[in-house]
C-alpha positions in Angstrom: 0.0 0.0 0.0 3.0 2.3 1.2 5.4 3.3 -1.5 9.1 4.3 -1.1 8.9 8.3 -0.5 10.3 10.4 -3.3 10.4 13.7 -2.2 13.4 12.6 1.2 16.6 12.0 0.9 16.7 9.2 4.2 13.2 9.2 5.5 11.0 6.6 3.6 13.6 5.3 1.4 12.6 1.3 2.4 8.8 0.7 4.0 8.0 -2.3 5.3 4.1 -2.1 5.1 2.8 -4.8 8.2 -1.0 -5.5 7.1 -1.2 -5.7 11.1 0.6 -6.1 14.4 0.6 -5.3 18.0 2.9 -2.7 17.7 5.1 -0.9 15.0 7.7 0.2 17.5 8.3 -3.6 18.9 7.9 -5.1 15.4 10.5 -2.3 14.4 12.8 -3.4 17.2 12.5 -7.1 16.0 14.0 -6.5 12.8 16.5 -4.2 13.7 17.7 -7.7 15.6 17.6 -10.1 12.9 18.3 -7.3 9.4 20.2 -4.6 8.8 17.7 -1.8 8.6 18.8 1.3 6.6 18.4 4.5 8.3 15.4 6.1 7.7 13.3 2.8 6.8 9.6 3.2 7.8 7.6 0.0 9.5 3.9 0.9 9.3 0.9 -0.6 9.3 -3.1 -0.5 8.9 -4.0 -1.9 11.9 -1.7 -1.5 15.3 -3.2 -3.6 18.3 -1.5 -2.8 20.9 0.5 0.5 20.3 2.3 2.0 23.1 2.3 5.2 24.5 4.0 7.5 26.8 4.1 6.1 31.0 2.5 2.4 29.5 -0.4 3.9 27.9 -1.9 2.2 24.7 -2.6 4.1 21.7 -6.2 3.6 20.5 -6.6 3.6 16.9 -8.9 2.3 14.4 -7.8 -0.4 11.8 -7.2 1.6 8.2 -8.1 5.3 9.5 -5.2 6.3 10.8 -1.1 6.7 10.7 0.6 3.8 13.1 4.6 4.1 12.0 7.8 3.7 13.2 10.9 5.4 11.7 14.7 4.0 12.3 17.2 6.8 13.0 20.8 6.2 13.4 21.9 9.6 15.3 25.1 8.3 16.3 26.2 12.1 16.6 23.7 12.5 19.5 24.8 11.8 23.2 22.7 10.3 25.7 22.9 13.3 27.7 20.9 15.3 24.8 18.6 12.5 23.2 15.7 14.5 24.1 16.8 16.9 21.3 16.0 14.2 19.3 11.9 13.9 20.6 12.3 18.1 19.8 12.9 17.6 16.2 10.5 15.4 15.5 7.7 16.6 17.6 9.0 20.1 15.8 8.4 18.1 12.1 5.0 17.1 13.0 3.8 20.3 14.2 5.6 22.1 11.3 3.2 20.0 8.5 0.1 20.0 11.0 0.1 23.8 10.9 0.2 24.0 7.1 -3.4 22.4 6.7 -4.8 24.5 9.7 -3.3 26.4 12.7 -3.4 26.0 16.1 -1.4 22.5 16.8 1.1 22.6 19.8 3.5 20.7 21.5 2.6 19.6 24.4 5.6 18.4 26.6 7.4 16.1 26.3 6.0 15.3 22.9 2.4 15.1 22.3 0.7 17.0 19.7 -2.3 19.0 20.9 -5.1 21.1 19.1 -6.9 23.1 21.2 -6.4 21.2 24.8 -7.0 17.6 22.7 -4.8 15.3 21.2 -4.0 14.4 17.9 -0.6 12.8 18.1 1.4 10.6 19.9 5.6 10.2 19.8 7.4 7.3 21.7 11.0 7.1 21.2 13.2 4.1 22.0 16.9 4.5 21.8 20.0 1.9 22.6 23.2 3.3 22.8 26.9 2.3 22.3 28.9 3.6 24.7 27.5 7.3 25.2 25.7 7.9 21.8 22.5 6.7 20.6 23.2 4.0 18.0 19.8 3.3 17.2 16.4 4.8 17.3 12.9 3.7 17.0 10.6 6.8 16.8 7.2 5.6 16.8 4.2 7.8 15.6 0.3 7.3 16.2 -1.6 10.0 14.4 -5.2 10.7 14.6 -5.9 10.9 10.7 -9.6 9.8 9.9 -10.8 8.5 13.0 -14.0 10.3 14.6 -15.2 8.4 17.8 -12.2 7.7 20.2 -13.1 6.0 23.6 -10.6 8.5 25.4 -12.8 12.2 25.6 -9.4 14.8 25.0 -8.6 12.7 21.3 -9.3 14.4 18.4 -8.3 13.3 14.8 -7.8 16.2 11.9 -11.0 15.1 10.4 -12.7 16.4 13.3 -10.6 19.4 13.1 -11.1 20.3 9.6 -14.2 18.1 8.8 -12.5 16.3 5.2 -11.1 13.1 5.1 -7.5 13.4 4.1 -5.1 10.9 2.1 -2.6 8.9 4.4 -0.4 8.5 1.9 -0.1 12.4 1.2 -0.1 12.8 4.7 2.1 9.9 5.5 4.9 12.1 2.5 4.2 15.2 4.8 5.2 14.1 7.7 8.4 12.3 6.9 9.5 15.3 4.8 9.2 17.7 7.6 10.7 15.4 10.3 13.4 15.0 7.8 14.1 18.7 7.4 14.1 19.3 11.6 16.5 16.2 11.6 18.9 17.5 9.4 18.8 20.2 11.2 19.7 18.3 14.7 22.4 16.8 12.5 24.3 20.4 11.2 24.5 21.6 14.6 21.7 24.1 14.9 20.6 21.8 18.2 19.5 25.8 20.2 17.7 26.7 16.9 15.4 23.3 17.4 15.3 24.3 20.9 13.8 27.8 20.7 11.6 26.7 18.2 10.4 23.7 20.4 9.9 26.4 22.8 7.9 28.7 21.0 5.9 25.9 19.7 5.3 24.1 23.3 1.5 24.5 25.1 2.3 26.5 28.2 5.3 28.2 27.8 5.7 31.2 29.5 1.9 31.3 30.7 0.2 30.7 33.4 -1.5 27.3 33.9 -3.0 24.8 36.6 -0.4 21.5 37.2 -0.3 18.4 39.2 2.3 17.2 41.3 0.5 15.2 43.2 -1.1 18.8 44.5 -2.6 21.0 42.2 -0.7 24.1 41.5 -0.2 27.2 39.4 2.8 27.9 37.4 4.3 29.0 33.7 6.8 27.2 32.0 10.2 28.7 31.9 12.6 26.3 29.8 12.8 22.3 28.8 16.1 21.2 30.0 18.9 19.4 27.4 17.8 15.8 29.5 14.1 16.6 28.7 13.2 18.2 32.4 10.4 20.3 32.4 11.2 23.4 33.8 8.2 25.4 36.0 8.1 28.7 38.0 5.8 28.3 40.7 5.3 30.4 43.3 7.5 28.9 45.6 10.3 29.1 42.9 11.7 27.6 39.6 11.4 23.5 39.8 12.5 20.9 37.7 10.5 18.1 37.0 10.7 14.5 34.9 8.8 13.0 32.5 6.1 11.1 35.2 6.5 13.8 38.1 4.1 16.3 36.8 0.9 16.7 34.7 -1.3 19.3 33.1 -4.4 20.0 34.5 -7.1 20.6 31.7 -10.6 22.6 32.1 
């Protein structure tokens, strides 16, 4: 169904098109074991039964309505110290096509993709290393294409958004050209660029809104950290939290 992508230069260059599996990211992870994967091959399918998410969550998605895919990066240049400039680039690539059919799509940290408080996109990255650089990485993607009924209330697919069905494939092209570009980018050294821009793009930043620590609290969001940590000025003073210790609190 998937055809090699002609407008890259590394993403999309092999696809290996799974009719169905539990989930793109493990299936991905199996053949790195056994094959010899070329950088920038794509492992997608039509059906994803079991696809992960971030802190063990599943990813709900309905058999041939959606984008279930998971990308192989080799960012051997990238230490394990700054691998979350790696989730900024490609949250950064999906928000970069996302805007260009309608604006209004954010990151939400560390690397969801929200419209309007709801979300249409999901990122988990897997990495191994050798020694202190990432050898390997399986970025997996879940986007809400053509789905309209989710069982979880805050999802929202861009046919809700802009009420047209839209093609995978087209969309599929889209997606793998921009996280291409913001990858390229990671690679020549512009690593603060990304990070302003991930800034700029990021739900919260720099205003005020209710978050969870376990206690309910109000704070803006200052800076994102090189390790990933979320960085919050409360009114007690700037804190730094990981990717489980705090959570946004929605209307």
């Amino acid at each position: 169904m998937y055809k090699i992508l002609a407008k890259t230069l590394i993403l999309g260059k092999k696809v290996v098109f799974l009719p169905t599996c539990h989930s793109t990211n493990t299936a991905t992870s199996e053949l790195l074991k056994t094959s010899s994967l070329i950088e920038g091959t794509l492992v997608i399918t039509n059906d994803q039964t079991a696809g992960q998410g971030q802190r063990g969550n599943q990813w709900e998605s309905q058999s041939g309505k959606n984008l279930t895919f998971s990308i192989v990066l080799r960012p051997g240049f990238v230490s394990v110290e700054k691998q979350f400039s790696l989730t900024m680039c490609v949250a950064l690539g999906i928000t970069d096509y996302l805007n260009q059919i309608t604006r209004g799509f954010l990151v939400k940290w560390p690397n969801d993709i929200y419209y309007k408080n709801r979300k249409v996109c999901g990122i988990l990255i897997q990495n191994s290393l050798k020694g202190n650089m990432i050898a390997n990485a399986v970025v997996g993607i879940g986007l809400n294409v053509n789905q309209v009924s989710f069982g979880y209330p805050r999802a929202v697919s861009l046919k809700n958004i802009i009420e047209k069905e839209l093609d995978l494939t087209e969309t599929l092209e889209g997606i793998c050209e921009h996280i291409e570009k913001r990858y390229l980018q990671l690679k020549l050294g512009e690593g603060q660029n990304l990070k302003r821009q991930y800034l700029n793009n990021l739900l919260g930043f720099g205003e005020h809104r209710v978050y969870s620590d376990g206690t309910d609290f109000s704070g803006y969001i200052t800076d994102v950290h090189e390790n990933g940590k979320l960085e919050i000025e409360r009114h007690d003073g700037a804190r730094l939290y990981g990717f489980k210790e705090v959570e946004f609190v929605f209307d």
